[in-house]
DSSP file (Angstrom, degrees, kcal/mol; ACC not computed):
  #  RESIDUE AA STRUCTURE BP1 BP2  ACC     N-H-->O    O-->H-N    N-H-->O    O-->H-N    TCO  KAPPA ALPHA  PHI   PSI    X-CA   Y-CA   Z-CA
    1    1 A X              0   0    0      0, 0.0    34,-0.0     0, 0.0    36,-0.0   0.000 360.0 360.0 360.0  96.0  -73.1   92.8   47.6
    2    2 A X        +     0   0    0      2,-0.0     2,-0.3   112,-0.0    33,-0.1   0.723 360.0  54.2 -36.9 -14.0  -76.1   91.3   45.7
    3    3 A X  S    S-     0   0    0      2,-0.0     2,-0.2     1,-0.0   107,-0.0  -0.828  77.4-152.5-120.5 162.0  -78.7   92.9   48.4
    4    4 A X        -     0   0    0     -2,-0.3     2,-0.2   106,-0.0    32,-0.1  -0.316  15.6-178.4-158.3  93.1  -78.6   96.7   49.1
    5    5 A X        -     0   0    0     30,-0.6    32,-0.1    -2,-0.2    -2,-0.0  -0.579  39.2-106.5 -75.5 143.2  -79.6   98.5   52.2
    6    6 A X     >  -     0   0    0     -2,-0.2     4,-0.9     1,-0.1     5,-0.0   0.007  30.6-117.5 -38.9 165.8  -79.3  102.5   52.2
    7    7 A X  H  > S+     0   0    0      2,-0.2     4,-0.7     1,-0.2     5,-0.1   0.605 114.0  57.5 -98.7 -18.0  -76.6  103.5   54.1
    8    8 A X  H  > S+     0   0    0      2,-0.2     4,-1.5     3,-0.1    -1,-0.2   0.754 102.6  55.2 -80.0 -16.0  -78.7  105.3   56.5
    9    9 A X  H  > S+     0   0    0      1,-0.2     4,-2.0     2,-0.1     5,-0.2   0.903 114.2  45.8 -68.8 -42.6  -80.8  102.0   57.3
   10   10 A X  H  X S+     0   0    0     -4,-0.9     4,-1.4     2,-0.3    -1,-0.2   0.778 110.9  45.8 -76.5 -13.1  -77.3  100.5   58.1
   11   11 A X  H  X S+     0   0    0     -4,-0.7     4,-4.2     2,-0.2    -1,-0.2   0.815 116.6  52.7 -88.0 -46.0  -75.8  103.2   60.1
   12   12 A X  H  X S+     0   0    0     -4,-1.5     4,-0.8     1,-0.2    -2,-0.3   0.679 111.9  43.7 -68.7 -25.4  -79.3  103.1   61.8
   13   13 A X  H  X S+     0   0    0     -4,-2.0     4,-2.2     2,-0.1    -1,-0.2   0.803 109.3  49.8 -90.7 -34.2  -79.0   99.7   62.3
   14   14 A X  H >X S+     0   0    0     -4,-1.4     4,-1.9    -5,-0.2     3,-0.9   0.992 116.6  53.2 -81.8 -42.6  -75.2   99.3   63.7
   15   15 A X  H 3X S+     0   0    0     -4,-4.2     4,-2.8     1,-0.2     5,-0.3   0.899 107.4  42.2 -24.5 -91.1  -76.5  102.3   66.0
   16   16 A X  H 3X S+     0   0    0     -4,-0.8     4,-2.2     2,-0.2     8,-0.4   0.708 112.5  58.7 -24.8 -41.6  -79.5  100.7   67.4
   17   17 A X  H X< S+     0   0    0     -4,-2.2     3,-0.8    -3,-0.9     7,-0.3   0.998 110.7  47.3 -52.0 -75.4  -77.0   97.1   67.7
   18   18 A X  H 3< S+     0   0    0     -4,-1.9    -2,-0.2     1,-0.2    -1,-0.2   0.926 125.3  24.5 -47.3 -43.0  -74.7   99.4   70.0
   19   19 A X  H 3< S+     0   0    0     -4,-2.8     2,-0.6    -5,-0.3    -1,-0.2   0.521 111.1  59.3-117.1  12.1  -77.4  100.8   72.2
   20   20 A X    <X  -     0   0    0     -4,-2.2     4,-2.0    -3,-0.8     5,-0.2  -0.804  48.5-166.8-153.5 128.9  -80.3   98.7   72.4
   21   21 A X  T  4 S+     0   0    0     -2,-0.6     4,-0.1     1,-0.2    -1,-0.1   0.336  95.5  47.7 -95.7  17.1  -80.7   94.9   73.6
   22   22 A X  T  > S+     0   0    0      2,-0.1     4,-1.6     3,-0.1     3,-0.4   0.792 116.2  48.8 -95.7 -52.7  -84.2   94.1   72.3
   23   23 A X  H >> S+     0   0    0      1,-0.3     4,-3.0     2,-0.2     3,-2.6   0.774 119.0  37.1  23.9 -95.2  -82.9   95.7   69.0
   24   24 A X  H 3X S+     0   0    0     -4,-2.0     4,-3.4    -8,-0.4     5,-0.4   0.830 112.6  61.2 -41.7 -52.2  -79.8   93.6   69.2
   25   25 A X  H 34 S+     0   0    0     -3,-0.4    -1,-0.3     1,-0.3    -2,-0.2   0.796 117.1  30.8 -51.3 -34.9  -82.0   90.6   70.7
   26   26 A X  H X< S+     0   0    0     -3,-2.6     3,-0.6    -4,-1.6    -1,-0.3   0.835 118.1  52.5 -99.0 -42.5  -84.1   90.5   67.4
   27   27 A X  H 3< S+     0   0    0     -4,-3.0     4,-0.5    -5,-0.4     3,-0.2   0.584  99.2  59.9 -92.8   1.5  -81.6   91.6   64.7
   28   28 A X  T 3< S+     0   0    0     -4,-3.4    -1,-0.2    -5,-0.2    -3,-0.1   0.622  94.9  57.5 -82.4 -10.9  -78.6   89.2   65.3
   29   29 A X  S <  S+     0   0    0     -3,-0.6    -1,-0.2    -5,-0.4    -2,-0.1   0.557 115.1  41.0-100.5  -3.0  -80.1   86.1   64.8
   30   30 A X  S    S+     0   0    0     -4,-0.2     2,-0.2    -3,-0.2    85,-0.2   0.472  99.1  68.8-111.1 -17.3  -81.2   87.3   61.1
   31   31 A X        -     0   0    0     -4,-0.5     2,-0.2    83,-0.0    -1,-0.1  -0.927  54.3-156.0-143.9 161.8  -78.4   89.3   59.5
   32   32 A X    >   -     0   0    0     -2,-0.2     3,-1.4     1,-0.1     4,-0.2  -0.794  31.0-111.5-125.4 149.6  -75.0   88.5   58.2
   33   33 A X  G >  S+     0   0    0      1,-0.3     3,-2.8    -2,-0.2     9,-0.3   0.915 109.6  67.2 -48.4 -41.0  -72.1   90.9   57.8
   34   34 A X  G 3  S+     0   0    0      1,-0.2    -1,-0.3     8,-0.1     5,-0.0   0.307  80.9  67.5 -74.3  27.4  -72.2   90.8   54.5
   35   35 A X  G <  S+     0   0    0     -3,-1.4   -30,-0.6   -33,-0.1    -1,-0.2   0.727  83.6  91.6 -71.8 -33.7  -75.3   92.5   54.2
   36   36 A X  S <  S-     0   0    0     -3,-2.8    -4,-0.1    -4,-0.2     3,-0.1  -0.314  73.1-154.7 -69.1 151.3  -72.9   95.6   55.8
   37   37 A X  S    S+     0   0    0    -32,-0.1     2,-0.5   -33,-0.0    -1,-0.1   0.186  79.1  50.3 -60.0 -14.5  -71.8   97.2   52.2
   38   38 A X  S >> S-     0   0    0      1,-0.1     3,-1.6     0, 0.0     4,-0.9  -0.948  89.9-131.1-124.2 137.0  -68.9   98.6   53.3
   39   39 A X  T 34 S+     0   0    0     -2,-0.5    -1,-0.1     1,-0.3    -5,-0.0   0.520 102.9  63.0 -81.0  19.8  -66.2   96.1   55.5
   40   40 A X  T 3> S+     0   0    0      2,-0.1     4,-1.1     3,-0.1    -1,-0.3   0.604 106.6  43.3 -98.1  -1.6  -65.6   98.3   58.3
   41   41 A X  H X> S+     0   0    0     -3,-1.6     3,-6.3     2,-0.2     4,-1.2   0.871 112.6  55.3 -82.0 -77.8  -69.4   98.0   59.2
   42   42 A X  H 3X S+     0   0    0     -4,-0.9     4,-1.5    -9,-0.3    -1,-0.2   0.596 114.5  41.1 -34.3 -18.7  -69.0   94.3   58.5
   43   43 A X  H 3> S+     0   0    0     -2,-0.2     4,-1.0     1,-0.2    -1,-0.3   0.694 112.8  50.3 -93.2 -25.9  -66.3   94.4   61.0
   44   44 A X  H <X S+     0   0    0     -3,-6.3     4,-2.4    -4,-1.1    -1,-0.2   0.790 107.3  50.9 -98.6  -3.1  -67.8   96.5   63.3
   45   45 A X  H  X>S+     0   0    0     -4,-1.2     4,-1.7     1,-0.2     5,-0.5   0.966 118.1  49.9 -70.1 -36.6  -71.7   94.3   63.6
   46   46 A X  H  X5S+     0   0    0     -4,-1.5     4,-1.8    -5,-0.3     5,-0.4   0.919 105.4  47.0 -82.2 -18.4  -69.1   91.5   64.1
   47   47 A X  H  X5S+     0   0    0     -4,-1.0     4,-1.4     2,-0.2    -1,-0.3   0.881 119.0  43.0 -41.9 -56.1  -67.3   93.5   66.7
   48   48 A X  H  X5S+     0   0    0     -4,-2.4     4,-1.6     2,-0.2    -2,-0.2   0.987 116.2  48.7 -68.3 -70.9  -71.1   94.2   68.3
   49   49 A X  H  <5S+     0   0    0     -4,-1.7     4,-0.4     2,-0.2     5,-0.2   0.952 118.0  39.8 -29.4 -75.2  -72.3   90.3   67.8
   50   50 A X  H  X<S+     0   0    0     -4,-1.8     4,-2.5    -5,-0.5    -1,-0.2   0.825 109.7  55.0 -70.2 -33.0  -69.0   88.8   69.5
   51   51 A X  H  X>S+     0   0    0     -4,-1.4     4,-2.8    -5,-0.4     5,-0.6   0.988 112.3  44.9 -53.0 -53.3  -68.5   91.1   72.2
   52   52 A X  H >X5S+     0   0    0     -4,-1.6     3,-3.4     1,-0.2     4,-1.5   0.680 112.9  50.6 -55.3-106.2  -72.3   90.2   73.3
   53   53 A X  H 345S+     0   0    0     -4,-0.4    -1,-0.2     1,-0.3    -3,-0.2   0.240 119.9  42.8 -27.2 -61.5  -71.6   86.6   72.8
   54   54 A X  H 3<5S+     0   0    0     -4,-2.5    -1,-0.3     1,-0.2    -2,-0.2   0.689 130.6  10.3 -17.0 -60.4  -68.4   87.3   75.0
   55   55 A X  H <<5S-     0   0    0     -3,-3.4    -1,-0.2    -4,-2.8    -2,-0.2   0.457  93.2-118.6-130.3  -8.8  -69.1   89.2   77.6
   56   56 A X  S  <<S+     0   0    0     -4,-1.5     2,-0.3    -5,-0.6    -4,-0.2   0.471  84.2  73.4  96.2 -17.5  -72.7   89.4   77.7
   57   57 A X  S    S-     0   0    0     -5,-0.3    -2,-0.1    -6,-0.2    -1,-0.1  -0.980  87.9 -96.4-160.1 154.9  -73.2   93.3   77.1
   58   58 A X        -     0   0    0     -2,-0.3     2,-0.3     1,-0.1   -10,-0.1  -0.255  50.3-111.8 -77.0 172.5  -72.8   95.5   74.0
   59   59 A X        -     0   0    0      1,-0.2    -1,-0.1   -11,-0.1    -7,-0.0  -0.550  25.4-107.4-105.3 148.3  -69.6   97.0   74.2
   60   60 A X        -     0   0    0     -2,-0.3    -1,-0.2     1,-0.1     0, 0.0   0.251  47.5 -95.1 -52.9-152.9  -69.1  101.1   74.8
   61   61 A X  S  > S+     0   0    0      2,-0.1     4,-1.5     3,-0.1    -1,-0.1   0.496 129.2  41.6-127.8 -54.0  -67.8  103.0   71.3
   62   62 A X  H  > S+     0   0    0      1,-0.2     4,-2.1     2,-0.2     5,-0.1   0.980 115.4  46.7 -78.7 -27.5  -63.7  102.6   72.9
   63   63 A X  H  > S+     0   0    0      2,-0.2     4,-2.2     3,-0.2    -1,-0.2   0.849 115.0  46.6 -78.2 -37.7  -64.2   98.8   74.2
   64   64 A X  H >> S+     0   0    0      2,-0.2     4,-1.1     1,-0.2     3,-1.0   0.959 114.2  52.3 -72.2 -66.3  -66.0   97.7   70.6
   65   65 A X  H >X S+     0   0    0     -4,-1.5     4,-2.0     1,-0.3     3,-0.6   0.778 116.9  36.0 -85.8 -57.9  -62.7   99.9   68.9
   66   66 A X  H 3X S+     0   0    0     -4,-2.1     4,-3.4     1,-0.2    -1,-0.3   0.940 118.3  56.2 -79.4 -40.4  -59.9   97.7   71.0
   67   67 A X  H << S+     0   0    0     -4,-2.2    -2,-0.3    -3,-1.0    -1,-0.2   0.539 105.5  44.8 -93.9  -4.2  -62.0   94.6   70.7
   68   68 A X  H XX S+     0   0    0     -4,-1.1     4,-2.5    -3,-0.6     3,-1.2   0.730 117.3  48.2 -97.3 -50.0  -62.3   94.5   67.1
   69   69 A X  H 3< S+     0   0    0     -4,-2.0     3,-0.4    -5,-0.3    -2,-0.2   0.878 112.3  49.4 -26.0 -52.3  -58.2   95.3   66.8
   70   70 A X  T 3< S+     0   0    0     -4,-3.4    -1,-0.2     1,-0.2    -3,-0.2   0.517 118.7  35.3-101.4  -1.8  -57.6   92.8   69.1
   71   71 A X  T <4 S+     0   0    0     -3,-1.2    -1,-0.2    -4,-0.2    -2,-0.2   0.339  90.6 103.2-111.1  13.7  -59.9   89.8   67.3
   72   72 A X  S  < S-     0   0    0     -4,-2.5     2,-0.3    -3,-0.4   -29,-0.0  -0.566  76.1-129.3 -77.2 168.9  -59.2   90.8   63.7
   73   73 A X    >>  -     0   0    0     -2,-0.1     3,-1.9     1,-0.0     4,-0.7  -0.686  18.2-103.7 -99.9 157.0  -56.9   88.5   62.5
   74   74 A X  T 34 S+     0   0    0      1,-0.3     3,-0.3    -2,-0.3    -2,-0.1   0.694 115.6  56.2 -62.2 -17.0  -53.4   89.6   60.7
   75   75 A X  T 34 S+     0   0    0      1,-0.2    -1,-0.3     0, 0.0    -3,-0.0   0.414 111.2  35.5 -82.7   8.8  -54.2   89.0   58.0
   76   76 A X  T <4 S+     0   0    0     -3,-1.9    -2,-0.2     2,-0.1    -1,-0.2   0.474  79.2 120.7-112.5  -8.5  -57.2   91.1   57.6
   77   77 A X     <  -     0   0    0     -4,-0.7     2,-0.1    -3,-0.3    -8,-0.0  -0.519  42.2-175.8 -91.2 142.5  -56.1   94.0   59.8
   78   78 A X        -     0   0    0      2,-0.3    -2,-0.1    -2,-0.0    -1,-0.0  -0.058  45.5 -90.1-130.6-165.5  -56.2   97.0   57.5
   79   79 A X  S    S+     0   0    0     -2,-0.1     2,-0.2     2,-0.0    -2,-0.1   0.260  87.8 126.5 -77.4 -11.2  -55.0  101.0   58.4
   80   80 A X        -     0   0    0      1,-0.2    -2,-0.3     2,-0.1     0, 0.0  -0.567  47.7-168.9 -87.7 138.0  -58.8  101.5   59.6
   81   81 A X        -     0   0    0     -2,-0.2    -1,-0.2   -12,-0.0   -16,-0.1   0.041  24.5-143.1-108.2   4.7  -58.8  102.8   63.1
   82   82 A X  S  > S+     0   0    0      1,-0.2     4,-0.6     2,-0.1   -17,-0.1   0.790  76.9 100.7  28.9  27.1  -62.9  102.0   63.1
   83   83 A X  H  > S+     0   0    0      2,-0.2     4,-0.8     3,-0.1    -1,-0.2   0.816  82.0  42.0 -80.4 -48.2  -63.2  105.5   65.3
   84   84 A X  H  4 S+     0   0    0      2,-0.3     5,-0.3     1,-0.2    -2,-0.1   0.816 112.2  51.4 -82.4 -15.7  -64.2  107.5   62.7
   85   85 A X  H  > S+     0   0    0      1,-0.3     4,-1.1     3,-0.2     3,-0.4   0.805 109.1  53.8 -83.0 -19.7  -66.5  105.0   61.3
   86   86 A X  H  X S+     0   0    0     -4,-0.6     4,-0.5     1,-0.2    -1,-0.3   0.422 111.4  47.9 -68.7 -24.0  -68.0  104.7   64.9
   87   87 A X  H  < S+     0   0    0     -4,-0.8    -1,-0.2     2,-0.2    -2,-0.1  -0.121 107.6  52.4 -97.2  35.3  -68.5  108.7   64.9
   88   88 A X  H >> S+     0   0    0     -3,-0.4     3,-1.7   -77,-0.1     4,-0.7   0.077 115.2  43.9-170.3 -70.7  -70.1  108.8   61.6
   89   89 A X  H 3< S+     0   0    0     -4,-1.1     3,-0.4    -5,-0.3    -2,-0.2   0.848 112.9  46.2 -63.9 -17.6  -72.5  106.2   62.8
   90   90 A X  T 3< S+     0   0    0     -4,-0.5    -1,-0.2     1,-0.2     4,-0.1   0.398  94.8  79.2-110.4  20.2  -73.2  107.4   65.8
   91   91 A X  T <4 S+     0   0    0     -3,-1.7     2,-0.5     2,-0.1    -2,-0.2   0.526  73.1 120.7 -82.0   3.9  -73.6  111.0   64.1
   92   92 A X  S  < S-     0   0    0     -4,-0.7     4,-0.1    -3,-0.4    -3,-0.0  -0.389  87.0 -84.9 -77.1 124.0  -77.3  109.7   62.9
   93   93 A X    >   -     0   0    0     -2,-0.5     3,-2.1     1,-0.1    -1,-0.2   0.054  36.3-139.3  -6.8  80.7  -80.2  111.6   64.0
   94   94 A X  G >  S+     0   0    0      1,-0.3     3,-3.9    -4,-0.1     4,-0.3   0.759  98.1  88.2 -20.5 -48.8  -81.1  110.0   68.0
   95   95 A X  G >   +     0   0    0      1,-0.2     3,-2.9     2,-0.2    -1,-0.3   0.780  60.7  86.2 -12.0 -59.8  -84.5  110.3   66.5
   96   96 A X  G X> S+     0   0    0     -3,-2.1     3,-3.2     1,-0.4     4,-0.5   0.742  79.5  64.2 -11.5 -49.3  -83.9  106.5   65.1
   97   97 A X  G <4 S+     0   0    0     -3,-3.9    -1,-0.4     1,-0.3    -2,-0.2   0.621  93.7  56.0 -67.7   7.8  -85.1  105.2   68.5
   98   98 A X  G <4 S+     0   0    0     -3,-2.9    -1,-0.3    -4,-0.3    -2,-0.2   0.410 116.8  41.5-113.6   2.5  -88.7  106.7   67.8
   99   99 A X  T X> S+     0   0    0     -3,-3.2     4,-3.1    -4,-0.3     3,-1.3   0.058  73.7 120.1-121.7   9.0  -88.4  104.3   64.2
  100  100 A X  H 3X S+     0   0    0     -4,-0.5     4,-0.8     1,-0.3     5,-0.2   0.837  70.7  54.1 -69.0 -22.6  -87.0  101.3   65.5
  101  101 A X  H 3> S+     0   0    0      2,-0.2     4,-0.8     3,-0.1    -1,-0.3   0.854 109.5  49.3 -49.0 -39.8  -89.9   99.4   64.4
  102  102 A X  H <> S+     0   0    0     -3,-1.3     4,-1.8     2,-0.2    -2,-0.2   0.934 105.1  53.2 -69.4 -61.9  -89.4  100.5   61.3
  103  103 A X  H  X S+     0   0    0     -4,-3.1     4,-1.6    -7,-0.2    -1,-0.2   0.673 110.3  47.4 -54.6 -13.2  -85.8   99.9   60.9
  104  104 A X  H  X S+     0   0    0     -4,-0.8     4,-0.7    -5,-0.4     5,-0.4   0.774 107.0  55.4-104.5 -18.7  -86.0   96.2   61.9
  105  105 A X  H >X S+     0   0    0     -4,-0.8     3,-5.0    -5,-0.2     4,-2.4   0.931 114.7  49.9 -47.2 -81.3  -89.1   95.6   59.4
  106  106 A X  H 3X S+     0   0    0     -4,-1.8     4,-1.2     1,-0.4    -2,-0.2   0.644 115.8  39.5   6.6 -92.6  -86.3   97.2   56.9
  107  107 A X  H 3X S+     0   0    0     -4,-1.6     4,-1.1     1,-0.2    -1,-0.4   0.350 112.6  47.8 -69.8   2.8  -84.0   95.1   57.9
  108  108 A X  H <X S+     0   0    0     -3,-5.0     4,-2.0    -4,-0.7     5,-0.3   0.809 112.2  53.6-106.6 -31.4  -85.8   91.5   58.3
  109  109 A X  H  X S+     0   0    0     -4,-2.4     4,-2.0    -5,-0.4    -2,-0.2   0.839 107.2  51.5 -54.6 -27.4  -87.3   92.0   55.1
  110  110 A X  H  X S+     0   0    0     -4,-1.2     4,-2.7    -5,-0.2    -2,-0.2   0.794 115.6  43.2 -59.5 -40.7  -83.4   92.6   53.9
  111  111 A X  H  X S+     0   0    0     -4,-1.1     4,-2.7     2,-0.2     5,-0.2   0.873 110.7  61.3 -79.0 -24.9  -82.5   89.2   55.7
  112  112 A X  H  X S+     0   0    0     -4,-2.0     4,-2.3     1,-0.2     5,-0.5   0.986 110.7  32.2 -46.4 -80.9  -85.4   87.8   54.3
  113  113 A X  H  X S+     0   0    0     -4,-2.0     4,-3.5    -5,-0.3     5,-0.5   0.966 112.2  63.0 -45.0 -58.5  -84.7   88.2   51.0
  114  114 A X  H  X S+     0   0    0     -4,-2.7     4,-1.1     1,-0.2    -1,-0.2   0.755 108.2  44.8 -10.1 -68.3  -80.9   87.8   51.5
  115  115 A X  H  X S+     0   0    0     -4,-2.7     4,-1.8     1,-0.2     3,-0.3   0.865 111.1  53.8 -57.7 -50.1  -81.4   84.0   52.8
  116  116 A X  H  < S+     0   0    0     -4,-2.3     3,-0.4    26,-0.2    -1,-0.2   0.889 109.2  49.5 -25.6 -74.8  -83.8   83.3   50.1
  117  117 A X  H  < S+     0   0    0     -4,-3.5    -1,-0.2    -5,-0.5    -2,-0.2   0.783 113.9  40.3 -40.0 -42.5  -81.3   84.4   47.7
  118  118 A X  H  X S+     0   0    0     -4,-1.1     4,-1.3    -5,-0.5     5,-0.3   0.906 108.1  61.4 -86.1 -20.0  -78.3   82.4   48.8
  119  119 A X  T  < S+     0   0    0     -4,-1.8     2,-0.3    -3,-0.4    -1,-0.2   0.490 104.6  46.8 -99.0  10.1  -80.2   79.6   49.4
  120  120 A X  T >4 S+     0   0    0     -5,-0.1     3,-5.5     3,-0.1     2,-3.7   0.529 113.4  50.2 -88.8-104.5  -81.4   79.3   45.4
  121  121 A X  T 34 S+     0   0    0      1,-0.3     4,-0.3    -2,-0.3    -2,-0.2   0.297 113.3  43.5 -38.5  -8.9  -77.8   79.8   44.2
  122  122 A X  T >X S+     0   0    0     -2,-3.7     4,-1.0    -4,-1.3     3,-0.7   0.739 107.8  62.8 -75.1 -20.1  -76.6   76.9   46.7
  123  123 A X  H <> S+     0   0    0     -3,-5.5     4,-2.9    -5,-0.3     3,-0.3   0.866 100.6  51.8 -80.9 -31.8  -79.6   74.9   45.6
  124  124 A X  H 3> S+     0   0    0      1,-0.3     4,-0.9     2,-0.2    -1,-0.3   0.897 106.4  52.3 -56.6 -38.0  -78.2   74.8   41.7
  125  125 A X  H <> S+     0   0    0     -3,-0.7     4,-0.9    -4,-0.3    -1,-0.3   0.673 116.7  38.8-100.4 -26.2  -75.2   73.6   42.7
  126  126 A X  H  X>S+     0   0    0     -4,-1.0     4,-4.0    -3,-0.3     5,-1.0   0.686 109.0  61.8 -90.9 -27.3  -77.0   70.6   44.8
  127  127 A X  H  <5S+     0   0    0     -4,-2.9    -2,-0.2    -5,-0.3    -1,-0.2   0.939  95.1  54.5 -71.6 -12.6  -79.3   70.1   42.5
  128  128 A X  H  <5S+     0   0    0     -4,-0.9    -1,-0.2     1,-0.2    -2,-0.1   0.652 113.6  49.9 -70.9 -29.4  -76.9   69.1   39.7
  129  129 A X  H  <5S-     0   0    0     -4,-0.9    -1,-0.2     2,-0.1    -2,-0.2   0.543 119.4-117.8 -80.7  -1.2  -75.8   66.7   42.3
  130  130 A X  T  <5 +     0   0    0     -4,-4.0     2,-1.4     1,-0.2     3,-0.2   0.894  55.4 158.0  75.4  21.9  -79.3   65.6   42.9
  131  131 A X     >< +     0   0    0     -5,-1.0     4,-0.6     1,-0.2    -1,-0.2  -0.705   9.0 156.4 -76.2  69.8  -79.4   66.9   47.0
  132  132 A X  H >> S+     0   0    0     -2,-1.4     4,-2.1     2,-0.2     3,-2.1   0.987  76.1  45.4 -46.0 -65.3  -83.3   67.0   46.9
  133  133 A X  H 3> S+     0   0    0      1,-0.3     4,-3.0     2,-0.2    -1,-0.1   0.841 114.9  49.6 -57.4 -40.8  -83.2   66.5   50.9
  134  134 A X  H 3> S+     0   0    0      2,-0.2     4,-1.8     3,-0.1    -1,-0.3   0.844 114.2  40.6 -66.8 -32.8  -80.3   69.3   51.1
  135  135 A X  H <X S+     0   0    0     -3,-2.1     4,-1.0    -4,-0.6     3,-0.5   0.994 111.3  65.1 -91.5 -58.0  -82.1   72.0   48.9
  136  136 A X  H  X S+     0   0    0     -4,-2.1     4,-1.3     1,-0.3    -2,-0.2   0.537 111.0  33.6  44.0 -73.6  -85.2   70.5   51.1
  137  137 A X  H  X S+     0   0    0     -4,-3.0     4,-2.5     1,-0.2     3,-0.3   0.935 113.6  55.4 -60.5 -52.6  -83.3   72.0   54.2
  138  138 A X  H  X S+     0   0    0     -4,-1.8     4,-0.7    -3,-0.5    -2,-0.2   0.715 115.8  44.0 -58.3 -33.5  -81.7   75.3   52.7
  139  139 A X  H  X S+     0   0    0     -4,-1.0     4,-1.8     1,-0.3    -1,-0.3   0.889 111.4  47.8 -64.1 -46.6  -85.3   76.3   51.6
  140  140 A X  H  < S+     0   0    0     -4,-1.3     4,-0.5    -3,-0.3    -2,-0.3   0.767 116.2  47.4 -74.7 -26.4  -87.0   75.5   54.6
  141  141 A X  H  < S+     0   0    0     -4,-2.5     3,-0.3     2,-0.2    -1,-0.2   0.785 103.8  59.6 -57.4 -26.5  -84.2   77.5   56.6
  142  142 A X  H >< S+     0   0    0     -4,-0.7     3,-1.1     1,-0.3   -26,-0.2   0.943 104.5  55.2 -79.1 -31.8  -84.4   80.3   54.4
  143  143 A X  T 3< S+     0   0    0     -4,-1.8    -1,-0.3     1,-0.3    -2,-0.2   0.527 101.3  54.1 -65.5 -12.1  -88.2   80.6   55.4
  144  144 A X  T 3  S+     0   0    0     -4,-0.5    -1,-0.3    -3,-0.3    -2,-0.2   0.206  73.6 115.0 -93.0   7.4  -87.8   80.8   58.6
  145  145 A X    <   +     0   0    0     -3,-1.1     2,-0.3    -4,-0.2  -115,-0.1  -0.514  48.6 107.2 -67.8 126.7  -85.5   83.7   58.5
  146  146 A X  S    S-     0   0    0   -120,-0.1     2,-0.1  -117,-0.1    -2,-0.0  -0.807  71.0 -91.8 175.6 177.5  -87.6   86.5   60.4
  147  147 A X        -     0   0    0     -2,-0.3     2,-0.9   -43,-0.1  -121,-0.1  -0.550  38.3-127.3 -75.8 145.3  -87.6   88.4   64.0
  148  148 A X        +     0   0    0      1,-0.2    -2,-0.0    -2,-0.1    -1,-0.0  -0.777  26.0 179.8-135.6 141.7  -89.6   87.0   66.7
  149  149 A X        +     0   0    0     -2,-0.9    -1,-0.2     2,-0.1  -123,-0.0   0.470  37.2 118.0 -75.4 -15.8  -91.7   89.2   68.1
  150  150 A X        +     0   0    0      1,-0.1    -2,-0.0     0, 0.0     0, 0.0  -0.388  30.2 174.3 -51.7 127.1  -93.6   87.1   70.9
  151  151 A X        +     0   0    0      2,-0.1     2,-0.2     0, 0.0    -1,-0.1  -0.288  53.3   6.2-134.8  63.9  -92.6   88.9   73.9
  152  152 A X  S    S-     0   0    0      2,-0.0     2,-0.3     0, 0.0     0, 0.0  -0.982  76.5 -76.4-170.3-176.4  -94.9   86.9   76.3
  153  153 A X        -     0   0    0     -2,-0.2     2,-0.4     0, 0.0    -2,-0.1  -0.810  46.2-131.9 -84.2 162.8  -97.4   84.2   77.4
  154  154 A X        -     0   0    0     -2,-0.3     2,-0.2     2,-0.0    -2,-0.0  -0.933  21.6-151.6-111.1 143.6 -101.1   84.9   76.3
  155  155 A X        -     0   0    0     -2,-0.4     2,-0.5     3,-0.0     3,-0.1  -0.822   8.8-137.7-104.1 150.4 -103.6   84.5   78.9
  156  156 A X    >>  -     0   0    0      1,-0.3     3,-1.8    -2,-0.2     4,-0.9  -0.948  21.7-125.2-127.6 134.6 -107.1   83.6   78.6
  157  157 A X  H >> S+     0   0    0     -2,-0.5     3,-3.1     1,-0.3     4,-1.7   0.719 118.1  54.9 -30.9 -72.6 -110.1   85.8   81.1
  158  158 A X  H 34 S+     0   0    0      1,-0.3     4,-0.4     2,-0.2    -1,-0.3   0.776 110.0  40.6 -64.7 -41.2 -111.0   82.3   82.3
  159  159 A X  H <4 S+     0   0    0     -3,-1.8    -1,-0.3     1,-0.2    -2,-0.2   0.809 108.8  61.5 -59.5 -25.4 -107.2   81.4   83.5
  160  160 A X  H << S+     0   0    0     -3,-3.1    -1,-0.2    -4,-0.9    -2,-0.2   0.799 101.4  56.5 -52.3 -45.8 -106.9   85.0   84.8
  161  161 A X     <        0   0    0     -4,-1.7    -1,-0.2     1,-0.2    -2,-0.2   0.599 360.0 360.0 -80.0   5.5 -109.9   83.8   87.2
  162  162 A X              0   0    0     -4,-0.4    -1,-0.2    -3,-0.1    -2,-0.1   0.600 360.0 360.0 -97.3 360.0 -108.0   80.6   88.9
């Protein structure tokens, strides 16, 4: 993995994914599994991601467990029973929720960079073909990479008074 979150920022993060849907709401549209260092986390954010997409609400600890078994493919399905890797993340300090600000700064600056990063090293490979317009996009995508945080309309005193 070129990028490298601590492993308590990631533990903290697939937590926060299970149990909290502005969390979730902000940090899915920005990180990739392979951010995950190890591939049962990658397996389980995609477990967390594809359930929501699914069903619409993050999945319990035993429904995320059955639902990544039953959409890994065979040929990826490994001996890992993703239980213990689900108790080991959800042994981190509850505290987390009183840093969750913190941990998605962490982490969007981690996606930040990420995109940045893949999106030179595709750009050599267009630019040797001469895809100005392609490196164009990848750049301008990579810049937009970030959380967003509006979580309103703004009002102005004088519209308050109509």
């Amino acid at each position: 993995m070129p990028y490298q979150l601590s492993d308590n920022i990631q533990k903290g993060c697939l937590y926060l994914l299970k149990h909290d849907p502005e969390f979730f709401s902000q940090i899915i549209p920005i990180v990739k599994p392979e951010y995950f260092d190890f591939p049962s986390y990658q397996r389980i954010y995609t477990g967390i991601r594809d359930y929501y997409e699914k069903y619409g609400n993050l999945p319990s600890d035993n429904a995320l467990v059955d639902f990544i078994k039953f959409t890994t493919p065979e040929n990826m399905k490994d001996d890992n029973d993703y239980e213990d890797d689900i108790l080991a993340i959800n042994q981190i300090d509850k505290e987390i929720f009183d840093h969750k600000e913190f941990i998605m700064d962490v982490v969007e600056d981690f996606a930040k960079k990420g995109a940045m990063t893949e999106a030179i090293k595709k750009s050599v490979v267009l630019l040797k073909e001469q895809k100005f317009g392609d490196i164009e996009h990848l750049i301008k995508d990579a810049l937009l990479v970030g959380r967003n945080v509006e979580v309103g309309q703004e009002y102005s005193a004088a519209s308050l008074l109509l």
